[in-house]
C-alpha positions in Angstrom: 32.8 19.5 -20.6 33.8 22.9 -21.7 30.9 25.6 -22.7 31.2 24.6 -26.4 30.8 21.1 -26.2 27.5 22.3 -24.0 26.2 24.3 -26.6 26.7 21.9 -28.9 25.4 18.5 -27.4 22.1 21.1 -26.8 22.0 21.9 -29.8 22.2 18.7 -30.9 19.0 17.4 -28.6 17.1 20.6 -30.4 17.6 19.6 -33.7 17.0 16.0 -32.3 13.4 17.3 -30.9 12.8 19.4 -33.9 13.4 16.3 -36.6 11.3 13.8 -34.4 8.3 17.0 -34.9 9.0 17.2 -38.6 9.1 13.4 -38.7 5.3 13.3 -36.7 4.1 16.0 -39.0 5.2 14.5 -42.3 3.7 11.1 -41.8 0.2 12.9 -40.6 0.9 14.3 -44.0 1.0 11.4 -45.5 -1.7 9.7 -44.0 -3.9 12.8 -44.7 -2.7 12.6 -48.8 -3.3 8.5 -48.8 -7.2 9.4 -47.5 -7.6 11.8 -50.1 -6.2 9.5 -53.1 -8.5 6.9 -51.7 -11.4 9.0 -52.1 -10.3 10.5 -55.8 -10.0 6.9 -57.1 -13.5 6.1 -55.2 -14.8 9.0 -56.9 -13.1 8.4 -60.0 -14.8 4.8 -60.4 -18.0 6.3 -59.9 -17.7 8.6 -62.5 -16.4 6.0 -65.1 -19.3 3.6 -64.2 -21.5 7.0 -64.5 -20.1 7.6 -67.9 -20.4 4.1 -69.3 -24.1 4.5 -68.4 -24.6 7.7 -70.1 -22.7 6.2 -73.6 -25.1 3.4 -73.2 -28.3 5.3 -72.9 -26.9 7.9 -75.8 -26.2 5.1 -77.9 -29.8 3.1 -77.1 -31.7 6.9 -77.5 -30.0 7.3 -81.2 -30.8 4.0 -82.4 -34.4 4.4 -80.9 -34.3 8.1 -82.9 -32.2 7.6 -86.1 -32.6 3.8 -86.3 -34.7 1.5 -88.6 -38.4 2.5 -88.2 -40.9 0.1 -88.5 -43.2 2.3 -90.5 -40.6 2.6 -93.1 -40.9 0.2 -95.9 -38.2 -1.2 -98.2 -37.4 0.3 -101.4 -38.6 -1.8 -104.1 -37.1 -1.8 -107.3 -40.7 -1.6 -109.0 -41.8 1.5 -107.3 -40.3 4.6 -109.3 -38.2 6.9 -107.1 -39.7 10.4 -106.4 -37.0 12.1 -107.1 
């Protein structure tokens, strides 16, 4: 083998070495990003099931404040109006 054909077959193993690194690295990548979109939809659920617990209190707290009272009485067409 001539001198180029040297140069280029070690090239060649270089750029083999070097895509087999990048390969390596880009699936520990991956693996890394998949653990972390686990753990955003994990904390993503919690937060909706915390939310839908806070609407439901809200709503139970402003029908115990603004709701019907009991002390109230219905207006009767008999009694005159104050105002």
């Amino acid at each position: 083998m001539d001198n180029s054909t040297k140069a280029t077959v070690e090239n060649m193993t270089i750029a083999s070495a070097d895509l087999a690194s990048t390969i390596a690295e880009l699936k520990a990548g991956i693996a890394s990003l998949n653990a972390l979109v686990e753990s955003l939809k994990s904390d993503n659920e919690y937060l909706k099931n915390n939310n839908d617990l806070l609407r439901e209190e809200n709503a139970y707290l402003k029908r115990k404040l603004f709701g019907v009272k009991s002390e109230k009485m219905p207006c009767s067409v008999e009694q005159l109006s104050l105002f």
